[in-house]
ZAMARGU-4260 file (C-alpha; in steps of 0.2 Angstrom, whole numbers, plus 5000, padded with zeros to 4 digits):
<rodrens>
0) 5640/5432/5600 | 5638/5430/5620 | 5627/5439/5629 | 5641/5451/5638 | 5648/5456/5619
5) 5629/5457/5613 | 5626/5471/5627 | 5646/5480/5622 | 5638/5482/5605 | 5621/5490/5609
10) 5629/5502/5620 | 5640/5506/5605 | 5627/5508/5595 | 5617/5519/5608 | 5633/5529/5610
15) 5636/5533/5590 | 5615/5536/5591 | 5617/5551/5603 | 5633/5557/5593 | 5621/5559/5578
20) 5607/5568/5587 | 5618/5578/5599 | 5615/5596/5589 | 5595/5591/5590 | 5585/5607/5595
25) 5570/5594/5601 | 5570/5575/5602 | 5566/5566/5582 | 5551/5556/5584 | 5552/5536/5576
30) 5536/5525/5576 | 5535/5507/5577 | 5520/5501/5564 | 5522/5483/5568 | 5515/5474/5586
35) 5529/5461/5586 | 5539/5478/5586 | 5531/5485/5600 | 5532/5470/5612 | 5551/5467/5607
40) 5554/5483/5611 | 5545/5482/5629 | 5552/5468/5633 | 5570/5473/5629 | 5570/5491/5636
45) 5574/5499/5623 | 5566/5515/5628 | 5575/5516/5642 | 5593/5513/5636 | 5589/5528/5621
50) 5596/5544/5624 | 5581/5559/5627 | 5585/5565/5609 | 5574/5548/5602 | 5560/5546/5606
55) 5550/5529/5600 | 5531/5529/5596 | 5520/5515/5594 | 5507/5516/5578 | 5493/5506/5571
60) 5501/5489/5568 | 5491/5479/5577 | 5476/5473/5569 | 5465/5465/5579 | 5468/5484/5588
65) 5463/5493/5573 | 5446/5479/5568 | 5432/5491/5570 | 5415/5490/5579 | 5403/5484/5566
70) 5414/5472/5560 | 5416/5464/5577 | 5395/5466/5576 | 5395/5455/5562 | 5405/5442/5568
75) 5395/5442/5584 | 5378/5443/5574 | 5384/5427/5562 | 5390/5418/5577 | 5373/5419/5586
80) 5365/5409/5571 | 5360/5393/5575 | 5367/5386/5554 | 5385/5395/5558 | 5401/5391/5565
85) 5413/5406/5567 | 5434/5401/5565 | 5445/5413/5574 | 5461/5417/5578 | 5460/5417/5600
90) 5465/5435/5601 | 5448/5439/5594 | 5436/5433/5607 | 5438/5450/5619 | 5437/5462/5607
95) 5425/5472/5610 | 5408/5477/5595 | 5398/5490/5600 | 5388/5479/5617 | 5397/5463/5617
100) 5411/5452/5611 | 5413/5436/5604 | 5420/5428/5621 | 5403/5434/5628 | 5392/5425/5612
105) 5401/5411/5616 | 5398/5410/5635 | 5380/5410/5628 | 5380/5396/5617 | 5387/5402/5601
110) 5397/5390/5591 | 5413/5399/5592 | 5432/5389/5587 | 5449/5395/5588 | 5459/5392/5574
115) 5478/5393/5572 | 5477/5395/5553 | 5463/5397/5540 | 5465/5382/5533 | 5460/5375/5549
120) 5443/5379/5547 | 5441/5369/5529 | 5440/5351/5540 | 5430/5360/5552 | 5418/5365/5535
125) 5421/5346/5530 | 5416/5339/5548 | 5399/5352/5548 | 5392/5348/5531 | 5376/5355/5538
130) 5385/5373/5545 | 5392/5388/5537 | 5410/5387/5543 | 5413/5407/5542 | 5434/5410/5546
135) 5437/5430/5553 | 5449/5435/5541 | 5458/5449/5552 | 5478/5452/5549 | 5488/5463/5538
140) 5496/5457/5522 | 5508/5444/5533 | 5491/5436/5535 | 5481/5440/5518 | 5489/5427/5509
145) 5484/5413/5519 | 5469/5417/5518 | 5467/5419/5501 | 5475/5400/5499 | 5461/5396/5511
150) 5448/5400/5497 | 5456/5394/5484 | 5459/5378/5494 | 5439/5378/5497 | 5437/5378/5479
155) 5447/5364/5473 | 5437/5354/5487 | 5420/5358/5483 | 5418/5365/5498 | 5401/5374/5497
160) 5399/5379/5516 | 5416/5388/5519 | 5417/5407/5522 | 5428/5421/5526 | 5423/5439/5534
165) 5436/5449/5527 | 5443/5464/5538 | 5461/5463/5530 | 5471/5478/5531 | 5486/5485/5522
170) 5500/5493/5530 | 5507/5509/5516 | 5488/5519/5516 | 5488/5519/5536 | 5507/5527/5534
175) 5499/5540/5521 | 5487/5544/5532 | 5497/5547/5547 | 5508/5557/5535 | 5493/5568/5531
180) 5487/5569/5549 | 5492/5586/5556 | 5493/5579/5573 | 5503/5568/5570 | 5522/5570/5571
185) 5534/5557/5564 | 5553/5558/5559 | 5554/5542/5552 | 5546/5524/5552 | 5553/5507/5559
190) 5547/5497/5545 | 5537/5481/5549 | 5547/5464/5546 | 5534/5451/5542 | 5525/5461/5531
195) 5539/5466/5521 | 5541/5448/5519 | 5525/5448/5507 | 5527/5467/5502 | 5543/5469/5496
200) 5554/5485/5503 | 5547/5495/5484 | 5530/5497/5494 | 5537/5510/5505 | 5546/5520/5492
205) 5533/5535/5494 | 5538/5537/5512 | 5557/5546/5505 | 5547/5551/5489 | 5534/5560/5492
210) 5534/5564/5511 | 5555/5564/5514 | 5550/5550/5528 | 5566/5540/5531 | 5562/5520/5534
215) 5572/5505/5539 | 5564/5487/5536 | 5568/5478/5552 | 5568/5461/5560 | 5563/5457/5581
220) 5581/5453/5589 | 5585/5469/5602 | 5600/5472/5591 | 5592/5473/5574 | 5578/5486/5582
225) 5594/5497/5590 | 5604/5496/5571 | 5587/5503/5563 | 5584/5517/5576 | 5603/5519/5573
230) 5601/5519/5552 | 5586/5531/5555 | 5597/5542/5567 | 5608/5543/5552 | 5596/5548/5539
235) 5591/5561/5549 | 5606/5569/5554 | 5612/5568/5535 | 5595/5573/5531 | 5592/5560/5516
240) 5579/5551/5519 | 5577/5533/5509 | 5572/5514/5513 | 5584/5502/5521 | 5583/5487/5523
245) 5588/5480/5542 | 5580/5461/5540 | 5590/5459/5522 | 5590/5438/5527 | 5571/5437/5523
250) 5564/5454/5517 | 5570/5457/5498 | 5566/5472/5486 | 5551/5462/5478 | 5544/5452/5492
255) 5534/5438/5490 | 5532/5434/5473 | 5521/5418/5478 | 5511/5424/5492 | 5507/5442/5482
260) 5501/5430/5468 | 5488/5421/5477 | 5483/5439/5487 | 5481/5448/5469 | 5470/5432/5462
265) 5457/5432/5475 | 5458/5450/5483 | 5455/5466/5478 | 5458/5484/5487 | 5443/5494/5493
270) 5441/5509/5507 | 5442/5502/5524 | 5436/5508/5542 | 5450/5507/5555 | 5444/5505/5573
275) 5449/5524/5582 | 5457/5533/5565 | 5442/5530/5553 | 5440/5526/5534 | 5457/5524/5525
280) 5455/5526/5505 | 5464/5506/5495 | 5469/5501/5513 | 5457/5486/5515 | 5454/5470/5505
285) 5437/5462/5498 | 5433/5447/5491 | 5436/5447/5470 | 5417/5443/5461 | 5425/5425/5457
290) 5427/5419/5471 | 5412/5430/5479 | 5403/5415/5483 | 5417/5412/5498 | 5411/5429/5506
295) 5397/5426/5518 | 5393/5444/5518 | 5389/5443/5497 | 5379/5425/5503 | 5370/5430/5518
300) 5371/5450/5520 | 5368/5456/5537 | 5356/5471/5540 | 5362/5477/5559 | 5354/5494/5565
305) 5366/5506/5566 | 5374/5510/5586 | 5385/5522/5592 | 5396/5518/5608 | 5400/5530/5619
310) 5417/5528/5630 | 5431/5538/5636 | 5443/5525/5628 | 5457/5535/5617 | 5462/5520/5608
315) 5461/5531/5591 | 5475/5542/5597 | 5487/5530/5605 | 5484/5520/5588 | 5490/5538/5577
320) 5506/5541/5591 | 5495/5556/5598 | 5498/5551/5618 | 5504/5537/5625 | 5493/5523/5634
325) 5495/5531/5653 | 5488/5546/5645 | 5472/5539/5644 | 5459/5541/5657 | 5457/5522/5656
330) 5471/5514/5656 | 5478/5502/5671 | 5458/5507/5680 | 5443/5503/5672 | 5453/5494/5656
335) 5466/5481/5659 | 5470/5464/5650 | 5458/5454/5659 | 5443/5466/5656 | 5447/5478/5642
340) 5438/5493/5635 | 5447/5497/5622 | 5456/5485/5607 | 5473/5491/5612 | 5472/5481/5627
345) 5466/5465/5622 | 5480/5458/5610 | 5496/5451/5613 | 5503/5465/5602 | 5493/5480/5606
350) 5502/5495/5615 | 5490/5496/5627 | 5492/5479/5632 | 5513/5481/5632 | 5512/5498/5641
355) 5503/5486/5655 | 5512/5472/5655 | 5530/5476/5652 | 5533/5494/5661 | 5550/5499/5659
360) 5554/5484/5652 | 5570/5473/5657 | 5585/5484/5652 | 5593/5469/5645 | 5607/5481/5639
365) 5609/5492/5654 | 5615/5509/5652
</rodrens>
């Protein structure tokens, strides 16, 4: 399909989108959960070429964006030990703890390495005998498992000086949550891609079950976004909500089977702290007791005083779809990419950090 025929075909689907929501007393409301989402969105315009009757959200699918303070204070505070060496994934180093960030411990001597897997850091473990090698394990369940292999990997090597800090986070108990969040307001959910991968589309069964919540799984192309908002547009209108599955090449009902393995053998679900919305009950991962000896924070606990950080950053409500970025008092001023104050600006994928960088996107589509 040419571009000229891609672009007839979005505008049909645009056209049969504000068919279905024409007898709308006030616009439906579909949040994006995934930050590849949010960009391709962006970057496509899609906002734009929507009629007013839809109106598309952006929720907490970022996770470096939702990585909370004391987490990031813990990284910082192992990085500034002279026996460690922190592995991280480069989007890390700007977000911000409660006084500092790891690009600032760095700039200061710490031994700090980007990393573009976790099984990177095992040769940097092999190659620093005499160093704890402590990998950042930050990601949703797209990353999880690789993380996982990563310990397991450790094990079979004898590695005795490999680590992870664990702030993995699952995607189903931050949808619950929003659910039962009375300021939020949702009309159905365009379904992450990659994580569905792992997940499996069953995980999102409770979304038609218990909250009559449509969602449509969905891949990154323009066009695969436009059919979803479209499948959700039906649902709507028909008013029977279920879970579709837009990325059917690579998403399947069960998932992952292999990469859910090795997440269940060495993971196991706690209560977890998300940056801006707060403690989510089963939404995080720990370390299992086998393999406890992997988890620098059961090897070397850390006692940090307790801080509060003060800031007119609204990071927590543009996370829950509350406001948009421009809504907050700092956005494009006193927080911008290069010097950001809250999370949502510092990663590739964070709203924030789209809202700044793609405007009103490119209208690849036109109207």
């Amino acid at each position: 399909m040419d571009k000229k025929e891609e672009r007839a075909l979005a505008q049909r689907i645009v056209a049969e989108i504000v068919r279905l929501m024409a007898d709308r007393a006030q616009p439906v409301r579909f949040m994006e959960v995934c930050g590849t989402h949010t960009v391709s969105i962006f970057r496509a315009g899609l906002r734009q070429i929507l009629p007013e009757s839809v109106e598309l959200v952006s929720g907490p699918g970022c996770p470096v964006c939702v990585t909370p303070d004391d987490y990031m204070d813990k990284a910082i505070a192992y990085a500034k030990r002279e026996d460690c060496i922190i592995a991280t994934f480069g989007d890390m180093l700007k977000v911000p703890g409660t006084s500092s960030s790891l690009g600032e411990a760095q700039a200061e001597g710490a031994d700090i390495r980007i990393v573009y897997s976790p099984l990177d850091s095992l040769k940097i473990a092999v190659e620093n005998p005499d160093k704890k090698v402590v990998f950042l394990a930050v990601g949703f369940e797209t990353t999880a498992p690789t993380a996982a292999a990563a310990v397991l990997a450790a094990q079979a090597q004898g590695l005795e000086n490999f680590y992870v800090l664990s702030a993995h986070k699952l995607v189903s108990p931050a949808l619950r949550m929003l659910l039962a969040d009375p300021q939020v307001r949702v009309d159905g959910f365009i379904l992450p891609g990659h994580v569905s991968v792992v997940t499996g589309t069953d995980v999102f069964a409770f979304l038609p079950r218990e909250f009559h919540m449509p969602g449509v799984v969905t891949g990154f192309e323009p066009l695969q976004i436009l059919r979803s908002i479209y499948r959700l547009a039906r649902q709507v209108a028909e008013d029977k909500p279920r879970i579709e599955n837009e990325y059917g090449s690579v998403v399947r009902r069960e998932g992952n089977p292999a990469a859910r393995s090795v997440l269940d053998r060495v993971y196991e679900t706690v209560d977890a702290c998300w940056r801006g919305i707060g403690r989510i009950p089963a939404s995080g991962l720990q370390v299992k007791q086998a393999y406890r000896r992997f988890d620098i924070e059961a090897v070397l606990p850390l006692e940090l005083p307790a801080q509060e950080k003060k800031t007119a950053c609204r990071c927590g409500e543009v996370l829950r779809g509350i406001i948009n970025p421009r809504e907050c008092p700092l956005f494009g001023k006193a927080c911008v990419p290069t010097h950001a104050v809250g999370p949502c600006m510092v990663s590739v994928e964070g709203v924030c950090a789209a809202w700044y960088k793609y405007g009103g996107g490119r209208f690849i589509y036109g109207k």
